[in-house]
C-alpha positions in Angstrom: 24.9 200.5 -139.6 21.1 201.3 -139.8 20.8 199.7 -142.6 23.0 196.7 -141.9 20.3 195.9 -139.2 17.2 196.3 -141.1 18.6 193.6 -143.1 19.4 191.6 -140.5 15.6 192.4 -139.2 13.8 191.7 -143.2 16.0 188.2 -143.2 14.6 187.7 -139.4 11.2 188.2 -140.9 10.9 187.3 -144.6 13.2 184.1 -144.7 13.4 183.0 -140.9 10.0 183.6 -140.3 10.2 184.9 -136.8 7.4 185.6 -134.6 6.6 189.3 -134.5 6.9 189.5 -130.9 10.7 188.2 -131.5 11.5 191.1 -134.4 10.2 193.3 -131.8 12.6 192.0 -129.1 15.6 192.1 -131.7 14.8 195.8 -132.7 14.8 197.2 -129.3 18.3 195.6 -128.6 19.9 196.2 -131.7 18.8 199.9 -132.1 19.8 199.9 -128.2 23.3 198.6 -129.8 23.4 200.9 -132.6 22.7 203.6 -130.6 25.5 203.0 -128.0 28.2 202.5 -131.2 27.6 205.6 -132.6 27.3 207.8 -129.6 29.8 206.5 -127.7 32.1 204.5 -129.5 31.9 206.8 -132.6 31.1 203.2 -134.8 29.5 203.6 -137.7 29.7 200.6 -139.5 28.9 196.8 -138.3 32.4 196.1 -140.4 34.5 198.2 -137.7 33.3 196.4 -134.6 36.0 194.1 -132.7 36.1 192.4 -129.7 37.1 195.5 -127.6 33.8 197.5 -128.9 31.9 194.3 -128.1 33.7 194.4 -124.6 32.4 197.7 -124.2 28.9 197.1 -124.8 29.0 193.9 -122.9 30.1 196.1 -120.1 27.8 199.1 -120.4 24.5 196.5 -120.5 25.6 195.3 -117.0 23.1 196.4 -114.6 20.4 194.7 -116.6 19.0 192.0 -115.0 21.1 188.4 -116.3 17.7 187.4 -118.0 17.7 190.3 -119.9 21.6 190.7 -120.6 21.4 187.1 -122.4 18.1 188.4 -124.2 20.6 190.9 -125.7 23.6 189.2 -126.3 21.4 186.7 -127.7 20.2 188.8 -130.7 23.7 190.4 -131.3 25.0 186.3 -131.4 22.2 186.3 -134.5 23.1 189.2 -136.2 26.7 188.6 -136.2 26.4 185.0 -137.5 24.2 186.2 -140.2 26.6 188.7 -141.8 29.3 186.1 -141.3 27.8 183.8 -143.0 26.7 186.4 -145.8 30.6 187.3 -145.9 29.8 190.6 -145.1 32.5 190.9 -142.4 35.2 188.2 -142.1 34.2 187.0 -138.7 31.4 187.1 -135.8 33.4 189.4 -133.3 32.0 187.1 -130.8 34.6 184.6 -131.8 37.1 186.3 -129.6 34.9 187.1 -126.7 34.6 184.7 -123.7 32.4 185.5 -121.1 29.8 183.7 -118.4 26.7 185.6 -117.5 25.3 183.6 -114.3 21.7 184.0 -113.7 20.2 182.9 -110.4 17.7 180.1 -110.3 14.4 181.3 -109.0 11.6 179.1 -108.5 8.5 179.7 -110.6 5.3 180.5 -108.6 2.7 178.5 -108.4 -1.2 178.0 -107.3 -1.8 175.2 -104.8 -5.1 173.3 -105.7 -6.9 175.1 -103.3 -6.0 178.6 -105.1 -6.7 176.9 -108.5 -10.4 175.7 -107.1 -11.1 179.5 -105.9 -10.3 180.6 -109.3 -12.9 178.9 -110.9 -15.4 179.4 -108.4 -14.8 183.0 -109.0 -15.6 183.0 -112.5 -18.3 179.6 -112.9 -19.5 181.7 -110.3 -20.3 185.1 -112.1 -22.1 182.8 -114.8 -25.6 183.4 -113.0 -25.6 187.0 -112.3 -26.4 187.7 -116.2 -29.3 187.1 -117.9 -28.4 184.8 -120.9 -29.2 187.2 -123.7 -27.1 189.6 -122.4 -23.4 190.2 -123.9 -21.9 190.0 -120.1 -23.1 186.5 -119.8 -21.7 185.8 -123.0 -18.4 187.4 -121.6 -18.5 185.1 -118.5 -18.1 182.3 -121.0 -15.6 183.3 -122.8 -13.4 184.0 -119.4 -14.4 180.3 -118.3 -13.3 179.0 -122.0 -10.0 180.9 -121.4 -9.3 180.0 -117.8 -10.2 176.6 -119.0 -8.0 176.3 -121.2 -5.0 178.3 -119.9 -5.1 175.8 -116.9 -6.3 172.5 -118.5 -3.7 172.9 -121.6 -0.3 175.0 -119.7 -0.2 177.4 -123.4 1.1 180.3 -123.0 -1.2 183.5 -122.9 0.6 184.6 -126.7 -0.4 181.3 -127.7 -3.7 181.3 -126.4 -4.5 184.0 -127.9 -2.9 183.5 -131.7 -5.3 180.7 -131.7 -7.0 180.7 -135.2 -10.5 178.9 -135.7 -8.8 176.6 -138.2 -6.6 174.8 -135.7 -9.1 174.2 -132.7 -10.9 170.8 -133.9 -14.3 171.0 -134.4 -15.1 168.8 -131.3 -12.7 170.6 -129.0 -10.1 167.0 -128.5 -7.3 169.0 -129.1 -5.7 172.7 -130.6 -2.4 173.3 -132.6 -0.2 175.8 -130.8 2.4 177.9 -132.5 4.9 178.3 -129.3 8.2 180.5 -129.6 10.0 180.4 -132.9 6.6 179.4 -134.9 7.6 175.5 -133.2 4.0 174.1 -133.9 2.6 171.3 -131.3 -0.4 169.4 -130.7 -1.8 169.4 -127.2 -4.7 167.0 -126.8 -7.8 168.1 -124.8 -9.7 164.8 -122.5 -11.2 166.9 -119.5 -14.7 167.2 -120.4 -15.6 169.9 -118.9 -12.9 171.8 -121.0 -14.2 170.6 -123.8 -18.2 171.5 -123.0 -16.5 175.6 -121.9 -14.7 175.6 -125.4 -18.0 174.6 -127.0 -20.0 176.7 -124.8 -17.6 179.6 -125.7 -18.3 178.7 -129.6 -21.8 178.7 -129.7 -22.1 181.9 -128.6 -19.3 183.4 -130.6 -19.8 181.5 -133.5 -20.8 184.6 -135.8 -18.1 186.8 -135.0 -15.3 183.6 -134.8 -16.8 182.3 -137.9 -16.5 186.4 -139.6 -12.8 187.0 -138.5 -9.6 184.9 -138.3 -9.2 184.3 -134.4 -10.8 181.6 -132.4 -10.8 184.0 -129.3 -12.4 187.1 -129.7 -13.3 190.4 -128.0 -16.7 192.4 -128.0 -15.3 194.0 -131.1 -14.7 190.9 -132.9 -10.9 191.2 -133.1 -8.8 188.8 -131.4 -8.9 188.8 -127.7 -5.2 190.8 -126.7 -2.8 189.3 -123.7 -3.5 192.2 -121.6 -7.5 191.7 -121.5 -6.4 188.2 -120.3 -4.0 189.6 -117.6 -7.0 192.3 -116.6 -9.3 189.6 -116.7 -7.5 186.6 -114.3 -6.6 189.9 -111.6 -10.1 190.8 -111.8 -11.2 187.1 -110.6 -7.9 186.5 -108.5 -9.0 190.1 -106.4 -12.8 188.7 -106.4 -11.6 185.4 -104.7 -9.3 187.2 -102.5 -6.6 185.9 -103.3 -3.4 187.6 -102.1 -0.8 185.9 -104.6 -0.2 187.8 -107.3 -2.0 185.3 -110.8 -0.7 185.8 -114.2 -1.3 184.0 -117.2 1.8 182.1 -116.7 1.4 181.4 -113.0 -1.5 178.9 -114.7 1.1 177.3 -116.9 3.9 176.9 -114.1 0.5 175.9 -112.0 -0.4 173.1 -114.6 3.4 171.6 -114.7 4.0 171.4 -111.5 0.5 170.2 -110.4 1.3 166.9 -113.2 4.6 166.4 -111.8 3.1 165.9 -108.1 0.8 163.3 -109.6 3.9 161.6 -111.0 4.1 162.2 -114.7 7.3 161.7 -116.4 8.6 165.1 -117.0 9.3 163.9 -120.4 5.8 164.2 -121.1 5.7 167.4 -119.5 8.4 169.1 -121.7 6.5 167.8 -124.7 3.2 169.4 -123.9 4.3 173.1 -122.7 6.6 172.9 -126.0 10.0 173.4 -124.1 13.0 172.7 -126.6 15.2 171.8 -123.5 14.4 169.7 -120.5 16.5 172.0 -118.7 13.4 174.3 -119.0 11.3 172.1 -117.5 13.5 170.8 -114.9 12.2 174.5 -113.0 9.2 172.7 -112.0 10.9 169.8 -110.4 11.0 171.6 -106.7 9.1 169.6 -104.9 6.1 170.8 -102.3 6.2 170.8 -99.1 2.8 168.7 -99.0 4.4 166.2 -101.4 7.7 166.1 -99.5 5.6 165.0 -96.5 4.0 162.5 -98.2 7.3 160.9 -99.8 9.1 160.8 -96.9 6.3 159.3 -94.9 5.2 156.6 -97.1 8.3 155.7 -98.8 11.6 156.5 -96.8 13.3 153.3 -96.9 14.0 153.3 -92.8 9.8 152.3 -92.7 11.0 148.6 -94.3 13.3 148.3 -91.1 12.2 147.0 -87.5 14.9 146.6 -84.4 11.5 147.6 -81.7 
């Protein structure tokens, strides 16, 4: 079976072109699969799994969050197809399998303006504590560049980071992101003061950017990693004192739903964060309790009537 999957995984790679972060997902869950087969089922070969083993795993992967159980199945779904459609076994098991994994709805967390604005006073804030020859002023740049753009452009913090200097235009109006899947998109850039950190950012990086591949580096030169982005937004969210707890992704779910309370068509929305479904997007369509207020006092219908 081992080697059933690594063929699965090289096809994943070599001729689907998956992200690396996806082959990594797939070989945790499928070695996670292989592992239960053989240890407790005694299966050895992909060819002698039915709908009864597949029952079994279903079963034993239960206490998983939903999230994750659908991560898992998800990847088995892939690997079955593929060696049904390379006729290495007659059928996906999964064609006799029906089941209905029901994950709760929860309500992504979000910054309110006021949150936001502290969050860049934090880090415009740091700017003048450095002398400008100094690598930590250069650093403080680079933050504001990031925070920037994580806020003014909703990309993930993967994305954000795979940036190369060959897809950020030259005057900053806009970057090519690879989302999930390698799905390329084009998010435009207007704010100017986005624009002026990015070129900020690149003027003082320009040497090492201009030496590696990445457009966002690290004092090293390499590409700037997720987790110095995580470290970096607690270390401003704990300056600002902010109780909340601010990731990366709080600044995209931040972005969407900051849009929609200024009325743009979630259409437009889905487009720019690079969701494939506007079912995705639809999360960020709980409305605030600010914005509530405001609807229901300048627009209930029951304001057009007068019986006084």
């Amino acid at each position: 079976m081992e080697a059933d999957l690594n063929k699965f995984l090289s096809h994943c790679k070599y001729e689907k072109n998956l992200s690396d972060k996806t082959i990594k997902a797939y070989t945790i869950d499928l070695d996670q699969f292989r592992t239960y087969m053989s240890n407790v089922l005694g299966v050895t070969e992909i060819k002698q799994i039915r709908k009864d083993e597949l029952k079994s795993y279903i079963q034993s992967i239960s206490a998983f969050k939903p999230k994750t159980i659908k991560r898992k199945i998800a990847s088995l779904k892939a690997m079955f197809n593929f060696f049904e459609f390379e006729e290495h076994i007659e059928y996906s098991p999964f064609r006799k399998v029906r089941f209905k994994i029901k994950e709760p709805m929860v309500l992504p967390t979000v910054m309110s303006m006021d949150e936001v604005s502290k969050m860049f006073g934090a880090v415009y804030g740091e700017l003048g504590n450095f002398p400008k020859e100094t690598y930590l002023y250069k650093e403080k740049v680079r933050d504001i560049a990031v925070i920037e753009l994580l806020f003014g452009t909703g990309v993930r913090v993967f994305e954000l980071c795979s940036l190369t200097k060959d897809i950020v235009d030259s005057r900053f109006s806009f970057i090519k992101v690879y989302g999930k899947g390698g799905k390329e998109r084009t998010v435009q850039i207007e704010n100017e003061e986005i624009k002026r950190a990015l070129k900020n950012y690149y003027l003082l990086f320009k040497g090492e950017i201009e030496k590696g591949e990445f457009f966002f580096v690290n004092r090293m030169g390499r590409r700037l990693s997720e987790q110095s982005v995580r470290l970096m937004i607690r270390k401003y969210r704990l300056n600002c004192k902010i109780t909340k707890n601010i990731t990366p992704h709080i600044f995209r779910h931040s972005f969407a739903t900051l849009l929609l309370e200024k009325d743009v068509d979630i259409k437009y929305i889905q487009t720019i964060l690079g969701h494939s479904s506007i079912v995705t997007t639809q999360l960020y369509t709980h409305v605030s309790s600010e914005k509530q207020t405001a609807i229901l006092h300048d627009k209930h219908p029951r304001n057009e009537m007068n019986f006084g």
